[in-house]
Wavefront OBJ file of the C-alpha trace (Angstrom):
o trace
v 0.000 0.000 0.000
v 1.498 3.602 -0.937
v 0.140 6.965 0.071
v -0.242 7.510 -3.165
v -3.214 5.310 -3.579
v -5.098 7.109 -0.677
v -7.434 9.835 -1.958
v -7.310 13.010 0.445
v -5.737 12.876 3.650
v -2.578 15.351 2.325
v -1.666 16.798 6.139
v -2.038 13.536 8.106
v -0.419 11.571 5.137
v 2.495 13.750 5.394
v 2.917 14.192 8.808
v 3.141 10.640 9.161
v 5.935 10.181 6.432
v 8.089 13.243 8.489
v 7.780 10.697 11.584
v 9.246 7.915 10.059
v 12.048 9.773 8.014
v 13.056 11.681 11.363
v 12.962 8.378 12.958
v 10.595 9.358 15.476
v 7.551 7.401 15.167
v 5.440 7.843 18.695
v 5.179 4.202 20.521
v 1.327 4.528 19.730
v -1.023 6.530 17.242
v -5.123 6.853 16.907
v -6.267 7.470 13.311
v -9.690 8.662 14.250
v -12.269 9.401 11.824
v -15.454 8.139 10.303
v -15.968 4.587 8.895
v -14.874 3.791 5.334
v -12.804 6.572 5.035
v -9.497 5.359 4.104
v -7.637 5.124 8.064
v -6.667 1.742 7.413
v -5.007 2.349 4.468
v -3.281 4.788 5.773
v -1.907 2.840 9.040
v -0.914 0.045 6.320
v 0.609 2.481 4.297
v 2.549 3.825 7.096
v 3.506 0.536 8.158
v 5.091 -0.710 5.096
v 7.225 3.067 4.398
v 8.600 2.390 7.907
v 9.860 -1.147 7.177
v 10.795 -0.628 3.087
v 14.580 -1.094 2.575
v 14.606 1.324 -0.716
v 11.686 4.216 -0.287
v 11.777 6.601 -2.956
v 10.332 9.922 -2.604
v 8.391 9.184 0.051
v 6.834 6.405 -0.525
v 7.551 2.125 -0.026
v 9.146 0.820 -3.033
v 6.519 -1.786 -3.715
v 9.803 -4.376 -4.557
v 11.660 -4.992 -2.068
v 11.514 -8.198 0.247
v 9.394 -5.987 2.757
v 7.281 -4.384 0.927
v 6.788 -7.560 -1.166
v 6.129 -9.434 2.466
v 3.250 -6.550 2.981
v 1.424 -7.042 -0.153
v 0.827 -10.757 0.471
v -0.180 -9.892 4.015
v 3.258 -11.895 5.574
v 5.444 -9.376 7.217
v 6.357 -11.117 10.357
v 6.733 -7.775 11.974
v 3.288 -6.666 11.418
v 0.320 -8.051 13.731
v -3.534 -7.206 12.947
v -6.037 -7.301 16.189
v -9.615 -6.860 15.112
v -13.138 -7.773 16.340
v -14.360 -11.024 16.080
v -17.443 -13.221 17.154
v -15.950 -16.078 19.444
v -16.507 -19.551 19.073
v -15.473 -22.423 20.966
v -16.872 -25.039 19.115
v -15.176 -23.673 15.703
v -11.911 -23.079 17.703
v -12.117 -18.899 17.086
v -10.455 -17.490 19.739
v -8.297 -14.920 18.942
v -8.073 -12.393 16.096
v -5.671 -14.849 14.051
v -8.751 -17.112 13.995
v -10.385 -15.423 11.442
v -6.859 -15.001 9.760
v -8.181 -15.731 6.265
v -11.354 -13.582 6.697
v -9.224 -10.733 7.423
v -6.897 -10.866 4.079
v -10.255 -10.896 2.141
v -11.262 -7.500 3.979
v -8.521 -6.219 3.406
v -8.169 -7.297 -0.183
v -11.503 -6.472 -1.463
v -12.444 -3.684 0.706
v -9.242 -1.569 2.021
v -11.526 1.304 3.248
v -12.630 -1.039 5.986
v -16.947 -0.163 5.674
v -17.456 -2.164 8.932
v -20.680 -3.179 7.696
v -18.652 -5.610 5.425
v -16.877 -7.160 8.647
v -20.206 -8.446 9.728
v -20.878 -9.853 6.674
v -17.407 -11.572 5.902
v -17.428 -13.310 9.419
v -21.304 -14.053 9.499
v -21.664 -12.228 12.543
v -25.372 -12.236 12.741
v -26.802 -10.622 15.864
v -23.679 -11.059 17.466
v -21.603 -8.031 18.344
v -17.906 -8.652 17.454
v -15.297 -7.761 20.203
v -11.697 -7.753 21.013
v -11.394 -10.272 24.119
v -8.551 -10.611 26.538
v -7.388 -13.175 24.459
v -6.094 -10.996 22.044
v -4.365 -8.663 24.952
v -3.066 -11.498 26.255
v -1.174 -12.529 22.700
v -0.060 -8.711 22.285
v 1.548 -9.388 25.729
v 3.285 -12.172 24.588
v 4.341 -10.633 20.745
v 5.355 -7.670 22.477
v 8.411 -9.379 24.625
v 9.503 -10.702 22.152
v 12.331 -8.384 19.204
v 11.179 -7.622 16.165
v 11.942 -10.236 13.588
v 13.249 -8.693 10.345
v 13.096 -5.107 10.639
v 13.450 -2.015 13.538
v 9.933 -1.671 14.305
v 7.472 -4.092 14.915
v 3.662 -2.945 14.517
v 0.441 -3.656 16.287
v -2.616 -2.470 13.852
v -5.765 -2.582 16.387
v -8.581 -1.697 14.198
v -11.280 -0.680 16.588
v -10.382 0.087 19.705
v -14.008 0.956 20.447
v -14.798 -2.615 20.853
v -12.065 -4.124 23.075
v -13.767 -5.656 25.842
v -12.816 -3.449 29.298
v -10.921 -6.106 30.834
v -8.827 -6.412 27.301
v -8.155 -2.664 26.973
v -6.908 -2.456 30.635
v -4.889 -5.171 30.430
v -3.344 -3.110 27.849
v -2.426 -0.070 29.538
v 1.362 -0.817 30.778
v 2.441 -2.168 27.676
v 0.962 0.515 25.593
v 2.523 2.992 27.777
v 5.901 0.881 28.181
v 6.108 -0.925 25.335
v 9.504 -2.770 24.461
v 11.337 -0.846 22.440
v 10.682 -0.868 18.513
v 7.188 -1.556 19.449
v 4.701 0.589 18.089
v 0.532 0.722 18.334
v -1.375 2.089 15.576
v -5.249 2.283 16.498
v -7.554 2.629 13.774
v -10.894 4.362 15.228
v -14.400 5.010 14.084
v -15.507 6.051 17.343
v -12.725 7.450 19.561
v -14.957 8.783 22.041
v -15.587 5.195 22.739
v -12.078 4.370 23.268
v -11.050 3.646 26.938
v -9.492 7.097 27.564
v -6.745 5.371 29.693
v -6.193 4.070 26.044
v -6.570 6.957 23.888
v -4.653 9.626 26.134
v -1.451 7.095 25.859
v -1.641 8.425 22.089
v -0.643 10.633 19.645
v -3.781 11.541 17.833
v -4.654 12.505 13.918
v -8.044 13.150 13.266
v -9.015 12.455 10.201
v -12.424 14.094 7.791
v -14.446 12.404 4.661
v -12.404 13.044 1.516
v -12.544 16.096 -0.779
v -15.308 15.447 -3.338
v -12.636 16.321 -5.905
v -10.828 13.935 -4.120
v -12.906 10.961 -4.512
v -13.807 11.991 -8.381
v -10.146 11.827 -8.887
v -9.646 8.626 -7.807
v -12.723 7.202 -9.308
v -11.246 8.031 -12.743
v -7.996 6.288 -11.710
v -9.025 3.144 -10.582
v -12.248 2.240 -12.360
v -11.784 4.404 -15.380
v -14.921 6.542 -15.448
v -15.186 9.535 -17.057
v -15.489 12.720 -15.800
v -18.968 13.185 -15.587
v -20.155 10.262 -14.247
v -16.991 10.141 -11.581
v -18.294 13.350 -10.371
v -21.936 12.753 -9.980
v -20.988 9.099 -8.227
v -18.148 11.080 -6.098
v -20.981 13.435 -4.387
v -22.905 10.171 -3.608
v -20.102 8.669 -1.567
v -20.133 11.615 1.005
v -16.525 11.400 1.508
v -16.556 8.232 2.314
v -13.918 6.145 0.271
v -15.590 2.618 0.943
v -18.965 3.855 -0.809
v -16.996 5.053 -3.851
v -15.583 1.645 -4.332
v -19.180 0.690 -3.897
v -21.273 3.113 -6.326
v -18.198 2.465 -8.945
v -18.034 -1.200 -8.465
v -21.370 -1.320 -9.287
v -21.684 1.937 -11.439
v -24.609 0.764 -13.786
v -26.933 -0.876 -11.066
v -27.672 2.915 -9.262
v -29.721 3.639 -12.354
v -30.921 -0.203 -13.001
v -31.766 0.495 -8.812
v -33.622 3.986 -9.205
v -35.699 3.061 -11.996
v -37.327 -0.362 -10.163
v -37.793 1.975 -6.927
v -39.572 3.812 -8.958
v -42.104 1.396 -10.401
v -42.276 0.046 -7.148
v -43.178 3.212 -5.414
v -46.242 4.266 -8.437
v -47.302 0.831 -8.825
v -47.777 1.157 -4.794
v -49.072 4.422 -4.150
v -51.985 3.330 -7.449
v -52.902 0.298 -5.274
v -51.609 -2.533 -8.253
v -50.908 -5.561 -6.061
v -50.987 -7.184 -9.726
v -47.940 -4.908 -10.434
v -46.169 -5.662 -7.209
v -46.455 -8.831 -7.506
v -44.716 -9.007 -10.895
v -41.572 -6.378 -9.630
v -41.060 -8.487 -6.955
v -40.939 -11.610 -8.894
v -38.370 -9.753 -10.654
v -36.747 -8.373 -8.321
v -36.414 -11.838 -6.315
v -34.216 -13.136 -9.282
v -31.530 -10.820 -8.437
v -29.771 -13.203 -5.689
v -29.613 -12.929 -2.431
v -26.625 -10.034 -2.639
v -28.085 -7.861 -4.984
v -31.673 -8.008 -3.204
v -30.183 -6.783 -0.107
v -28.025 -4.028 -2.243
v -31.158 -3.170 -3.340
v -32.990 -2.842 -0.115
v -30.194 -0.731 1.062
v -30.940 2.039 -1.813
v -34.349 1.788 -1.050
v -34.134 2.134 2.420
v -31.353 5.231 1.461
v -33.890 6.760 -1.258
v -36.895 6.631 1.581
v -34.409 8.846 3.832
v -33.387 11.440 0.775
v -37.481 11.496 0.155
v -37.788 12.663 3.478
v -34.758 15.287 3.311
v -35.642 16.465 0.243
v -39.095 17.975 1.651
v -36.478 20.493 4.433
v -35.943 21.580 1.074
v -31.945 22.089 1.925
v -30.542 20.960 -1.654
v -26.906 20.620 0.578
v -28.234 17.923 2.058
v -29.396 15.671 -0.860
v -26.963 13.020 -2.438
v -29.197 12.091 -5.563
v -28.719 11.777 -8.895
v -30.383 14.088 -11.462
v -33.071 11.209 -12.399
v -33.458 10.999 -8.640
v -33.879 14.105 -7.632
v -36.725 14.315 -10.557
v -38.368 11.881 -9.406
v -38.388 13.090 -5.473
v -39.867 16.564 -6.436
v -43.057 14.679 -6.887
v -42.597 11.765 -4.498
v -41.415 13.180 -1.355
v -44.651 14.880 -0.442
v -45.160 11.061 0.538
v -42.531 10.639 2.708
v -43.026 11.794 6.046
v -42.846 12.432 9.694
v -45.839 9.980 9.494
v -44.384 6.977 8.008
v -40.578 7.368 7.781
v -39.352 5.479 10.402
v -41.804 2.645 9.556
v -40.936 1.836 5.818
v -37.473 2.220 6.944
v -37.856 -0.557 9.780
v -40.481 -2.709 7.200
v -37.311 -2.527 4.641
v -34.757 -3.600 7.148
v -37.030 -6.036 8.602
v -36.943 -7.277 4.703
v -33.689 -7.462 4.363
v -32.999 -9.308 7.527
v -34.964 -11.934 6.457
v -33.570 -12.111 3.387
v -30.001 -12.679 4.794
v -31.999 -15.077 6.660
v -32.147 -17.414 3.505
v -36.444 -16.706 3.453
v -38.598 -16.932 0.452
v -37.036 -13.677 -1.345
v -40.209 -13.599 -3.587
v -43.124 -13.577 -0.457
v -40.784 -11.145 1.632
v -40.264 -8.557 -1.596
v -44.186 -8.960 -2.285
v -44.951 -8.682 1.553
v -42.394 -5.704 1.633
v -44.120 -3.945 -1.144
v -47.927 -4.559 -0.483
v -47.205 -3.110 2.997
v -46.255 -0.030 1.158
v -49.390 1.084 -0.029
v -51.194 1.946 3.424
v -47.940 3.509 4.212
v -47.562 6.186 1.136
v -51.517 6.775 2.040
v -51.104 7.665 5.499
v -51.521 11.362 6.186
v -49.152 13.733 7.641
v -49.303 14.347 11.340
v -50.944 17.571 11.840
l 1 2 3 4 5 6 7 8 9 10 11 12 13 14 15 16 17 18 19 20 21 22 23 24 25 26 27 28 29 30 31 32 33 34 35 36 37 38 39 40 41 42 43 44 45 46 47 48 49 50 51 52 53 54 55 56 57 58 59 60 61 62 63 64 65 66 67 68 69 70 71 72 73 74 75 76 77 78 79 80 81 82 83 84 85 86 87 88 89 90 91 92 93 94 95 96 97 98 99 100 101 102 103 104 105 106 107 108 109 110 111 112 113 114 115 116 117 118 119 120 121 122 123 124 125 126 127 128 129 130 131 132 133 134 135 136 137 138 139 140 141 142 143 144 145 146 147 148 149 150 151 152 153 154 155 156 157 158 159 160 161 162 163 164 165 166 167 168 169 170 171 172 173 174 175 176 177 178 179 180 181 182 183 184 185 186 187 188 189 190 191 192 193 194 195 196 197 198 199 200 201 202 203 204 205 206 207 208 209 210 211 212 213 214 215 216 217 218 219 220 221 222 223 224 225 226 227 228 229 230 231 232 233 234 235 236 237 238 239 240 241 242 243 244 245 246 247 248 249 250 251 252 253 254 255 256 257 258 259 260 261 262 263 264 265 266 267 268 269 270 271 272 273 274 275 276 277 278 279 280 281 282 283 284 285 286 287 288 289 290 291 292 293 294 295 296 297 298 299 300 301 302 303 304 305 306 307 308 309 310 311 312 313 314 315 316 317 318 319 320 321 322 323 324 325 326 327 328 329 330 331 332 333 334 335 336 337 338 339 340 341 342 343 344 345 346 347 348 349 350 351 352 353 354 355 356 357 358 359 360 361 362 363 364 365 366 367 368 369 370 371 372 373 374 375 376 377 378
């Protein structure tokens, strides 16, 4: 990973690189900032300038045996602690557990949307944490020298959710560590962070990324043009992990808009005949793409609602969208708001559930028509 690959971030990107070239990397750092954001990639690129044996111009060389050792996830200086679900029965104790679930994040989504953790490690209503366990290893890692290189790194993505016995346990060595040791916490929520934890830091706080930003590196990596880089870069709201999304999927936004809107005249015209067929269609997506889809329903009920403040700063539509919601949004309401949004997630949580995709899309959608018909509270 090079900065270079990081959209945005300029100031924290180089203040980190002055660190390691004045040799004076801190024994721990919080990169603090919203989800999906791109703090991950910026502890890993940070990680892999401080161990390259040839950097050039600030940035790792991308050939040498370290840097080589990084990109296959194998640097035997480097440790990852993350939250998992334990369990016993499947042997998943510690972070290394999930070893192989972790090099797929990190390969396929390197903005870190922790939405997608869930997912990967079929979390269900679990709530993933970082146990003693893992304390206990760092402990252990820590006494020991680094292996190949002058600093050996502990990457704790979310600090938020070590258990209180882990994070205390932690306090002595993340004050004292051995030398050569250094902690890098990632952070969504640093205000959740044990402050015992978090004042034992030096801190960078880091923003959503320059619209300009995000267009940029849109055009780079998936090769839009222009035009459609910019309209899918104000979508992402800064957020990195979104743009990978909307691009990655660049065609299905329209493909998405255009069956919420059937959906949403066939429903408010009372046409269970016409619901019935759109969800029949709509089941034959796959499981994944339904619950895509229920996601941009669920985000274009909330934008309904926003558009009636009638505060265009606030709206993150597209053009066709935002036609569409001059009309519709009348509909959406104080009224009825929070219940389509909890009758979609309900949906979609059934869905994931392995149900009959074609009963809960035709349930999902006949229960919209009392809902679009409901008045607005006086």
């Amino acid at each position: 990973m090079k900065f270079s690959d990081i959209p945005g971030h300029i100031k924290t990107k180089e203040a980190l690189k002055r660190l390691v070239d004045n040799d004076r990397i801190p024994h721990a750092i919080m990169l603090a900032g919203p989800s999906g954001i791109g703090k991950m990639s910026v502890a890993r690129a940070l990680v892999q300038y401080a161990h390259c044996q040839a950097p050039v111009d600030g940035e790792p060389c991308g050939k040498c045996p370290a840097c080589q050792q990084h990109l296959s996830f194998n640097h035997p200086d480097l440790h990852f602690i993350y939250p998992i679900v334990k369990n016993k029965a499947q042997k998943i104790e510690l972070s290394a557990d999930r070893l192989d679930k972790w090099k797929t994040m990190l390969e396929q989504y390197p903005a870190m949307p922790e939405e997608k953790w869930l997912e990967i490690i079929e979390a269900g209503n679990s709530q993933p944490l970082i146990y003693v366990s893992d304390s206990d290893y760092i402990i252990r890692a820590d006494a020991y020298s680094s292996y190949s290189s002058k600093y050996k790194f502990f990457v704790i993505w979310l600090p938020e959710k070590l258990q209180p016995a882990a994070a205390n346990k932690l306090l002595k060595v993340v004050e004292e560590p051995t030398e050569g040791t250094v902690f890098i916490f990632v952070s969504n929520n640093p205000a959740a962070v044990l402050p015992t934890i978090s004042s034992r830091t030096q801190c960078f706080n880091m923003g959503p990324v320059d619209t300009d930003e995000i267009s940029s590196y849109m055009q780079r990596k998936f090769g839009l043009d222009e035009y459609r880089a910019d309209e899918l870069a104000k979508l992402a709201r800064g957020r990195i992990s979104l743009a990978d999304e909307l691009a990655s999927h660049s065609g299905e936004r329209a493909e998405f808009g255009e069956l919420f809107r059937d959906i949403m005249r066939a429903a408010y015209a009372k046409k269970p005949a016409k619901l019935k067929e759109l969800s029949d269609y709509t089941a034959g997506f796959g499981r994944e793409k339904i619950r895509r889809f229920l996601d941009y329903m669920n985000t274009m009920a909330r934008e309904n609602f926003i558009y009636n403040l009638r505060m265009p700063q606030l709206s993150y539509m597209t053009p066709d969208e935002a036609n569409f919601s001059s009309r519709f949004s009348p509909f959406i309401h104080h009224g009825n708001i929070e219940e389509i949004s909890a009758e979609i997630d309900r949906a979609k949580t059934d869905v994931e559930r392995n149900g009959n995709s074609k009963l809960i899309l035709f349930s999902l959608f006949i229960l919209v028509i009392p809902l679009l018909h409901r008045k607005p509270p006086a």
